[in-house]
C-alpha positions as CSV (number, residue, x, y, z in Angstrom):
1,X,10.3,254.9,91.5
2,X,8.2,251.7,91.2
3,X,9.0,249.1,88.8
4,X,7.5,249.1,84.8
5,X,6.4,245.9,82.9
6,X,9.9,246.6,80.8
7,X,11.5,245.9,84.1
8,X,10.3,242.6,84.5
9,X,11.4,241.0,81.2
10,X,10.0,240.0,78.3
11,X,6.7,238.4,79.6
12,X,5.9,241.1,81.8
13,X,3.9,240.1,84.4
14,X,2.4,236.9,83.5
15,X,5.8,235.4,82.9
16,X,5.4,234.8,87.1
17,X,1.9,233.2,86.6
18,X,2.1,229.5,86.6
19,X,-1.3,228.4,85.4
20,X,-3.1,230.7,83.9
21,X,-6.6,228.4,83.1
22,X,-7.5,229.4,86.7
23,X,-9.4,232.8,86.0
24,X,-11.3,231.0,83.1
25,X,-14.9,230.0,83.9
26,X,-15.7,226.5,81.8
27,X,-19.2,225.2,80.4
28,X,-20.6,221.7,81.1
29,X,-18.8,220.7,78.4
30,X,-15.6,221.4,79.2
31,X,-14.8,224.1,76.9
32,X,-13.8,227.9,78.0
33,X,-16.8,230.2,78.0
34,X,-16.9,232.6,75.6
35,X,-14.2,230.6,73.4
36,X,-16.1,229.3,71.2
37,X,-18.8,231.1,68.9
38,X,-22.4,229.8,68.0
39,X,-21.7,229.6,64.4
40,X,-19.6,227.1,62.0
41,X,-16.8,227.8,60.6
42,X,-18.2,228.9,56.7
43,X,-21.1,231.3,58.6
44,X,-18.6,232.5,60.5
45,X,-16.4,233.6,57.4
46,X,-19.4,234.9,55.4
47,X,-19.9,237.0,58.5
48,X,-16.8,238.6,59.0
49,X,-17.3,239.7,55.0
50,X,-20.5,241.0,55.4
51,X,-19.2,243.2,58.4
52,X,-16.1,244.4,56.4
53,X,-18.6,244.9,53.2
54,X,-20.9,247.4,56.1
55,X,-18.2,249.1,57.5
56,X,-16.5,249.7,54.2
57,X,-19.4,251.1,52.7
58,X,-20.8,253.0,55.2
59,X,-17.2,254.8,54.8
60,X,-17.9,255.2,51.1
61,X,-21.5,256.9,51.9
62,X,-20.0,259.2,54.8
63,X,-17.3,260.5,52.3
64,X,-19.6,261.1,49.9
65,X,-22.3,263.0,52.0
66,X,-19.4,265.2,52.9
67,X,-18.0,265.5,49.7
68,X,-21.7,266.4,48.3
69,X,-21.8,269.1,51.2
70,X,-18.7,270.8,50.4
71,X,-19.7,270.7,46.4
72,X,-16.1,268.8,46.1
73,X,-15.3,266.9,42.3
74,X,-15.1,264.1,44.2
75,X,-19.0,263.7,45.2
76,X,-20.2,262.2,42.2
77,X,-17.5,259.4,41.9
78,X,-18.2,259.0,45.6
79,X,-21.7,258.7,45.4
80,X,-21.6,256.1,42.5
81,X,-19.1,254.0,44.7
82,X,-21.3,254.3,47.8
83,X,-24.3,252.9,45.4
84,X,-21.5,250.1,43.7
85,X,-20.8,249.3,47.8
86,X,-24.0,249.1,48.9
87,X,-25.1,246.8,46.0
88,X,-21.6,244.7,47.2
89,X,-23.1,244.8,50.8
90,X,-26.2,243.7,49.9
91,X,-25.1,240.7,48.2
92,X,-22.8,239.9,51.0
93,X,-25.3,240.1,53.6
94,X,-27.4,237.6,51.8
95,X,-24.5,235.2,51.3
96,X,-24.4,235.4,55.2
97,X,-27.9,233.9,54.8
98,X,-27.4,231.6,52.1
99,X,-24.2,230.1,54.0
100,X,-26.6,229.3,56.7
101,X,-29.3,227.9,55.3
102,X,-26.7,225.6,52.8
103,X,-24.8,224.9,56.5
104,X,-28.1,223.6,58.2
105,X,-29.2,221.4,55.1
106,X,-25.5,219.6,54.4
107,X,-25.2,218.8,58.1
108,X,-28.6,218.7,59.5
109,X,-30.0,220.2,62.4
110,X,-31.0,218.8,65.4
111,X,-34.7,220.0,66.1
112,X,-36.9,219.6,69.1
113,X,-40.4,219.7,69.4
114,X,-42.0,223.3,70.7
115,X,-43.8,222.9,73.7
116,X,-47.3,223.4,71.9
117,X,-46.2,220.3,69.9
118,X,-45.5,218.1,72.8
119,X,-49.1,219.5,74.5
120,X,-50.3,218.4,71.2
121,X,-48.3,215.1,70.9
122,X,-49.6,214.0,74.7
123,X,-53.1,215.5,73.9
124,X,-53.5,212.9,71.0
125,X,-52.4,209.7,73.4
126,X,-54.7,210.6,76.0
127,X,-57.6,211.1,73.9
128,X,-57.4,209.3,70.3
């Protein structure tokens, strides 16, 4: 006889929970971990297709196996769309790359020195 989330209204639980930012854990810079992703915004994008494109085609390739196995009509328009989908996949993985590389040229990157460059950098002050 104990109470449901229906009987508390239509916030549930949480509707009770006056600041909810306390269970979040935040970086140095001030941001919620695990809010934020590594990539920018177009990689991002390009990303999401390319995972779509995989999962979409690895559909089309299952469906066909099967279809192939069961000697079904459908096998060889299956198999020709699983070929059409992986060529689709193929050029959408790249475009994940291409994204990239175009994001880090536009908008620079900042690089630091390896370590064996510094060793290198200090090597030449002391001795040249």
């Amino acid at each position: 006889m104990g109470l449901s989330r229906t009987d508390w209204g239509p916030g549930g639980f949480d509707q009770f929970r006056s600041d909810r930012d306390e269970d979040e854990v935040y970086e140095e810079s001030g941001d919620p971990v695990g809010t934020g992703s590594g990539l920018p915004g177009p990689v991002r994008a390009a990303a999401v297709r390319a995972v779509v494109l995989v999962a979409v085609t690895l559909v089309l390739v299952m469906v066909a196996v099967l279809c192939s196995l069961a000697q079904v009509w459908l096998a060889l328009p299956m198999v020709l769309a699983a070929v059409a989908g992986t060529v689709v996949t193929t050029w959408g993985v790249l475009d994940v790359w291409v994204t990239r590389q175009m994001w880090n040229q536009r908008n620079g990157v900042v690089s630091t020195p390896s370590s064996v460059a510094r060793e290198r950098r200090a090597f030449r002050r002391r001795h040249g």
